[in-house]
C-alpha positions in Angstrom: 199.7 193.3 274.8 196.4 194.1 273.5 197.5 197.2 272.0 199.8 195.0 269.7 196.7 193.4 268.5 195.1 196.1 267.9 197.7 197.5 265.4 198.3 194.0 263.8 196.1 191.0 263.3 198.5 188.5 265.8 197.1 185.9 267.6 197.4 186.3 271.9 200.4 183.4 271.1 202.4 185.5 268.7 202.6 188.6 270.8 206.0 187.4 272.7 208.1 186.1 269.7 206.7 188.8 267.2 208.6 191.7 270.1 211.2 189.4 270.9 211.8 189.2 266.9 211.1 192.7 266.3 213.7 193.6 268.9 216.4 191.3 266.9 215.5 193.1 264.1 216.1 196.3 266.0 219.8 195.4 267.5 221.6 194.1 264.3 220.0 197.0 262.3 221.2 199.7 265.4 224.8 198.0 265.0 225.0 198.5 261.0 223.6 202.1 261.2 226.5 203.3 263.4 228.9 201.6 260.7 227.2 202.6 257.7 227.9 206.7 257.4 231.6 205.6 258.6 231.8 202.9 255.1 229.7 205.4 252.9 232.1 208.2 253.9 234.9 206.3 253.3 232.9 205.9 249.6 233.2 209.9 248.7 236.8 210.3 250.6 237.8 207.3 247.7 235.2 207.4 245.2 237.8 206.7 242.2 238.1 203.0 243.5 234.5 202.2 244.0 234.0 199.7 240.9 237.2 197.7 242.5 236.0 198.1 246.4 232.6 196.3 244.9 234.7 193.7 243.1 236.8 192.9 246.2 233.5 192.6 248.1 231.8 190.1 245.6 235.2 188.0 245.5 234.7 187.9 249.7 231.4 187.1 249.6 232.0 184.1 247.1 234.2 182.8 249.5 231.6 183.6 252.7 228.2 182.0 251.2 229.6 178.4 251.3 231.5 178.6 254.8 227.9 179.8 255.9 225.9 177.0 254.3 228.8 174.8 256.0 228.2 175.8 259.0 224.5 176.1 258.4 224.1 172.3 257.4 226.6 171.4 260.7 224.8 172.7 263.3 221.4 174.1 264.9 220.2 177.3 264.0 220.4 177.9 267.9 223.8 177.6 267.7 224.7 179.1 263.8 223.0 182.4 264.3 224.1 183.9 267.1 227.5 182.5 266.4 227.2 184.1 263.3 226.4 187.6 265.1 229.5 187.0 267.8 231.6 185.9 264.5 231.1 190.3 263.4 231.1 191.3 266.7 234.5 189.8 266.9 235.6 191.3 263.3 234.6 194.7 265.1 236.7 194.4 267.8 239.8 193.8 265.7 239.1 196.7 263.6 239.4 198.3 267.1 242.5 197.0 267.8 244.2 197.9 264.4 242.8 201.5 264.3 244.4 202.2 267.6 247.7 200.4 266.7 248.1 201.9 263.0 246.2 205.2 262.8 248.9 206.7 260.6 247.7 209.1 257.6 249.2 205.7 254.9 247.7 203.1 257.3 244.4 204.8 257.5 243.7 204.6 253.5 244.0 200.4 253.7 241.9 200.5 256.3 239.5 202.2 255.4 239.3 200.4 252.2 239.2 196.7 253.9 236.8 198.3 256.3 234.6 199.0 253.4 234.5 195.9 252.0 234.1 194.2 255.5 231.0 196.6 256.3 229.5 195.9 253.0 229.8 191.7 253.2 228.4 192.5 257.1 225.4 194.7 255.9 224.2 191.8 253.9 225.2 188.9 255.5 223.8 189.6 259.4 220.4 190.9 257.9 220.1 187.5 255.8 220.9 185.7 258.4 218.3 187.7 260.2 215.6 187.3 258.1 216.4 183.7 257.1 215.6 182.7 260.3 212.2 184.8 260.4 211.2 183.1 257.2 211.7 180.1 259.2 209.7 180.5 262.0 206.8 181.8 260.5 204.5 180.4 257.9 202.8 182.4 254.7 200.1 183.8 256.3 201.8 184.5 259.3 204.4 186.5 257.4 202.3 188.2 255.6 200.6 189.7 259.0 203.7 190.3 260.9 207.0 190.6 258.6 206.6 194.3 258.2 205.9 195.1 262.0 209.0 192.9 262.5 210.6 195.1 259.8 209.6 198.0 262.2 212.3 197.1 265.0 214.6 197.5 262.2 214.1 200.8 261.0 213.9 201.4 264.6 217.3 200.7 265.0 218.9 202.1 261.7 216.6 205.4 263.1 218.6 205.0 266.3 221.7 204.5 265.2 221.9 207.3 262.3 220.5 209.9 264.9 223.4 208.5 267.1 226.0 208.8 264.6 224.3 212.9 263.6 224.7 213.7 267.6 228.6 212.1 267.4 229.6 211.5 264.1 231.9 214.7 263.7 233.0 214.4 267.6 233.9 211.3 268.1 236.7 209.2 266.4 235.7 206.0 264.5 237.1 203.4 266.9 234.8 204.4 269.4 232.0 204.3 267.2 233.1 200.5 266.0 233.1 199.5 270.1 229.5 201.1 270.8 228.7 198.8 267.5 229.3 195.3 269.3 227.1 195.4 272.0 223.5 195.0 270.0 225.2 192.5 268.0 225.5 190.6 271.6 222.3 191.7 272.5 220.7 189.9 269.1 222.5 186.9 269.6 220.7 186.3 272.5 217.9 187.1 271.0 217.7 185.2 268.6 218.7 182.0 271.4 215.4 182.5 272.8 213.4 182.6 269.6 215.0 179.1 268.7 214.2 177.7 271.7 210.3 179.5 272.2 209.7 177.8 268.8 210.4 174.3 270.3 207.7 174.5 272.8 204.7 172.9 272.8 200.9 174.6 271.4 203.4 177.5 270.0 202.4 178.7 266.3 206.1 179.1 265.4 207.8 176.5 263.4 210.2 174.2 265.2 213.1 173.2 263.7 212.7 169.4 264.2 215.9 167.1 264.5 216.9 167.5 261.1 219.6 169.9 260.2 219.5 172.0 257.2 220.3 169.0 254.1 222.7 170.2 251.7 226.2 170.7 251.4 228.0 173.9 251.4 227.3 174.4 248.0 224.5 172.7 247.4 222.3 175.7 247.9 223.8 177.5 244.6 222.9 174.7 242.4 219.3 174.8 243.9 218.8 178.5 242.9 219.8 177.3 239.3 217.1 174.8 239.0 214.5 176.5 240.2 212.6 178.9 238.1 211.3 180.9 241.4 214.6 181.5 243.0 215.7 182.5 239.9 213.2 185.1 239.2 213.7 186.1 243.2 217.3 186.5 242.0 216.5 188.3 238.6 214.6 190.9 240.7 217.9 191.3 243.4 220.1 191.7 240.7 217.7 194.6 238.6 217.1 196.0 242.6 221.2 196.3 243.4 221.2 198.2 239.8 219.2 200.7 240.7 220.7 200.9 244.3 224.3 201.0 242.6 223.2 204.0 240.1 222.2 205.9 242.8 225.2 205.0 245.1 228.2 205.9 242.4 225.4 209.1 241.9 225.4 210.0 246.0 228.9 209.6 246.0 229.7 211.6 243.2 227.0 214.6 244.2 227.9 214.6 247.5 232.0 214.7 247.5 231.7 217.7 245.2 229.2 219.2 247.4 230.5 218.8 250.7 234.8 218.8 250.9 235.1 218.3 254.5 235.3 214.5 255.9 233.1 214.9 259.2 230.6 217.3 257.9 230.0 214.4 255.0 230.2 211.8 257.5 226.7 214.0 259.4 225.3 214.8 256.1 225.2 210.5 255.7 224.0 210.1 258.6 221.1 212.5 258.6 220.2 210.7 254.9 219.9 207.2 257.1 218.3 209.6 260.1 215.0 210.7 257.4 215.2 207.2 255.7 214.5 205.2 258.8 212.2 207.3 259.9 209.9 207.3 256.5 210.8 203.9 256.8 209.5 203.7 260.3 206.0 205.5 259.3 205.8 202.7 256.1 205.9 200.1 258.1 203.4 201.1 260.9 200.8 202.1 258.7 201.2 200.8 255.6 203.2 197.1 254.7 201.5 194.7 256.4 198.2 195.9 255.3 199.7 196.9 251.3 200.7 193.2 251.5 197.0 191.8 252.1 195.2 194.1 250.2 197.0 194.3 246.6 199.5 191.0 247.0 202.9 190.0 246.9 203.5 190.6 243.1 201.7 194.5 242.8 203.8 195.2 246.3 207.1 194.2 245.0 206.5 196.5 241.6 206.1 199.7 243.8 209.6 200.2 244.4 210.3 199.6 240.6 207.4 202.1 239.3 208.7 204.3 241.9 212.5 204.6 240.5 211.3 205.0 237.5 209.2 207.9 238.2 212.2 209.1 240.2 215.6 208.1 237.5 213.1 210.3 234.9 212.9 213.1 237.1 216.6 213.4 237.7 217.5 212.8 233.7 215.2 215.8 233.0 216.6 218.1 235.5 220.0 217.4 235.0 220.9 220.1 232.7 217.9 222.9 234.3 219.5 222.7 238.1 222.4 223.9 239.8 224.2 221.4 242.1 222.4 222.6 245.1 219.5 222.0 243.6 220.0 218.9 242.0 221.5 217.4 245.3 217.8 218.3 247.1 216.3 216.2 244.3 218.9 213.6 244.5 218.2 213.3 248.5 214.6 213.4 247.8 215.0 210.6 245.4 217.1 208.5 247.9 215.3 208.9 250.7 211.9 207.9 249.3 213.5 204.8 247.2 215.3 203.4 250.6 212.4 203.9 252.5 210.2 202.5 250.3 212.6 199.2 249.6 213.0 198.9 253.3 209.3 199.3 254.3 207.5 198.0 251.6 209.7 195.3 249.1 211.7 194.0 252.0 208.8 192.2 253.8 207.2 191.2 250.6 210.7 190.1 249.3 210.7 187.9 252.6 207.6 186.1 252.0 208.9 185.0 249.2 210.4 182.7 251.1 208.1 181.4 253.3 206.6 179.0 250.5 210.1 177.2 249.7 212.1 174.2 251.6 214.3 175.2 254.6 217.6 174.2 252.3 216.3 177.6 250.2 215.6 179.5 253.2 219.2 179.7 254.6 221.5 178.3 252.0 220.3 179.5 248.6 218.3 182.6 250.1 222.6 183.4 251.6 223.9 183.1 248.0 220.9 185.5 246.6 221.0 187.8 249.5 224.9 187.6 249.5 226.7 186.8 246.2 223.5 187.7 243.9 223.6 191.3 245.2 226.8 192.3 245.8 227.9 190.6 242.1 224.8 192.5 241.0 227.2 195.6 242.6 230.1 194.4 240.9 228.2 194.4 237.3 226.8 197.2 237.8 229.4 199.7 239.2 231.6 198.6 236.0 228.1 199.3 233.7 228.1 202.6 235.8 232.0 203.2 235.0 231.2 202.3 231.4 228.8 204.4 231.1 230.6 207.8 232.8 233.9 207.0 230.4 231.1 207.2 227.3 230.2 211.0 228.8 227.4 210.2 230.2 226.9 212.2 233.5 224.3 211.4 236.2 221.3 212.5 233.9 222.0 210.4 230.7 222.7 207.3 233.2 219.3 207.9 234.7 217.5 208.0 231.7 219.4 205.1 230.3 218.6 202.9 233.3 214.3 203.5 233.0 214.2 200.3 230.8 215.9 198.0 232.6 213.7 199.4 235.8 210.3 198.4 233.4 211.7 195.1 233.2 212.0 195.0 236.7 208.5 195.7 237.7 207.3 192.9 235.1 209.6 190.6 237.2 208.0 191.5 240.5 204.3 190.8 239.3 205.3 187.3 237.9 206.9 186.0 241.3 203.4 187.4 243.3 201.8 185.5 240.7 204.2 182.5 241.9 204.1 183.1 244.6 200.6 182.7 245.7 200.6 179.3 243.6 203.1 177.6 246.0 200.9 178.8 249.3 197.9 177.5 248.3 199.7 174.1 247.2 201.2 174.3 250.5 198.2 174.8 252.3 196.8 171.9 250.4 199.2 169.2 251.3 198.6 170.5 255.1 195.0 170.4 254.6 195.7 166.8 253.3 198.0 166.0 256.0 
């Protein structure tokens, strides 16, 4: 593995969990890229009912955070993750079952609509899950060297799956694509099994979880993210992040159902957005997060993405009204592409070390209501705002430029938590050093 170590500063000890980690990473992120062009079709075919898909979803995932922090407090993360990966692979399989029973022209609108919101609470839910976990195996400065060539096996997979779904996609019907789904989702629960059990070995740099579970109850997580001014501002920035996300969703949809009339050929066109985001996605995090991370810190990393919307909500609101639709969708996809990539590559593993500097309690229970409830109510708020805004007149230009200060603030929120941040490592590092 010494080509590993040539790429990324790992220790000889890391090399097995940082692959076996990486290829978690990979499965759960193959499984959601097959689902995701089927749920963001589904978006254009019923674009009128967004603002109350998003509101269904927040209302789920309210109801989801504190049966996870249950289960989180009840049992060993051995045992809670990969049952939380069977738990959707399950969910898939009845899908299954109900397309093939009901695929009637009326049947097929409800479910596609609860498949929407179901794909939506699984998009967030198994990759926090995912990434709580990493956050809990690995300390600060290990995350800093590793998190975005564990990010890799991600992109990997969403790179898989959306070139899967480009080769398919307009072939084959849904159902199948929802069976092909479940198996990574098997695949990662195992996975993630080993990792648990590699960590409580002795002379192993991961962190063991010790015979404590998770303290808390199943709402006690919410009410830590409250009182702390850290989580909050990690929420803050979520919240401004699934703004700018949501503006350019309700915008994608809306571009691209006027664009593109036919069902499958939207479903491809999807697909080969997820196929070029992965793979800038891919190229951002072999070359360029782990080392952004250490050389400018957590708080300049996380204000790329911000500075980079900006730059990119300003060039739409000026073009608006000087390019035809064709045109304006190649900016659009331009636009989308490099903002995905960018939030994937670069903010998500600085995002993650975030919490690496917090108590385990925040790491899986208040890090599931930010990941979960935060963003997908920061959906919900923002797809009415959106709504608002297109009943005003606006169109897509005028809500771009509206949008640029909220994205300033933003970027202002990112600096202070690196600035945070790096305060609670070296305290941390201290107590050890103490210790």
């Amino acid at each position: 593995m010494n080509w590993l170590q040539r790429l990324l500063p790992v220790e000889r000890d890391e090399v097995r969990p940082v692959l076996t980690a990486t290829a978690y990473g990979f499965c759960i992120l193959l499984s959601y890229y097959i689902l995701r062009p089927v749920r963001d079709e589904i978006s254009s075919a019923d674009r009128g009912n967004l603002q109350y898909l998003w509101t269904a979803v927040f209302f789920v995932m309210l109801l989801a955070v504190p049966l996870y922090s249950a289960a989180v407090s009840r049992f060993s993360r051995g045992v809670f993750i990969p049952l939380a990966n069977r738990f959707f692979a399950a969910n898939i399989l009845a899908f299954f079952g109900v397309l093939m029973a009901f695929d009637s022209p009326e049947a097929r609108t409800w479910i596609d609509r609860v498949f929407y919101v179901w794909v939506s609470v699984f998009a967030l839910f198994v990759v926090t899950v995912f990434w709580g976990f990493i956050a809990d195996l690995y300390r600060n400065r290990q995350g800093k060297r590793v998190f975005g060539f564990i990010a890799m096996g991600s992109s990997v997979g969403g790179l898989t799956g959306s070139y899967l779904v480009t080769q398919i996609g307009d072939a084959v019907p849904v159902f199948y694509l929802l069976l092909i789904s479940v198996v990574p989702l098997e695949i990662a629960a195992w996975l993630a099994w080993w990792l648990h059990r590699y960590s409580g070995r002795e002379g192993t740099s991961l962190r063991p979880e010790g015979p404590e579970r998770v303290p808390g109850t199943a709402l006690s997580g919410i009410g830590v993210v409250f009182r702390s001014p850290y989580l909050r501002g990690i929420a803050v920035f979520l919240a401004i992040m699934t703004f700018a996300n949501t503006v350019l969703y309700f915008q994608q949809a809306e571009l691209i159902g006027v664009a593109i009339p036919d069902r499958g050929e939207r479903t491809a066109f999807y697909a080969q957005i997820d196929f070029w985001t992965n793979l800038l996605t891919l190229l951002g995090q072999a070359f360029l997060a782990a080392h952004v991370i250490r050389w400018f810190g957590v708080g300049r990393t996380l204000a790329v993405l911000p500075i980079l919307c900006v730059l990119g909500f300003l060039a739409l609101g000026l073009g608006w009204s000087r390019l035809d639709l064709s045109q304006l969708l190649v900016v659009f996809v331009v636009l989308q592409v490099l903002a995905r990539s960018s939030r994937y590559a670069i903010t998500r593993p600085a995002r993650e070390v975030l919490f690496t500097v917090v108590g385990r309690e925040e790491r899986y229970k208040s890090k599931a209501f930010i990941d979960a409830a935060v963003y997908r109510g920061g959906d919900l708020v923002s797809g009415w705002i959106y709504t608002g805004l297109a009943a005003l007149g606006l169109a897509v230009g005028g809500i771009s430029l509206v949008s640029l200060p909220v994205l300033g603030i933003w970027a202002v929120v990112g600096l202070s938590l690196g600035r945070r941040q790096e305060e609670l490592a070296a305290a941390e590092e201290a107590r050890s050093e103490a210790a």
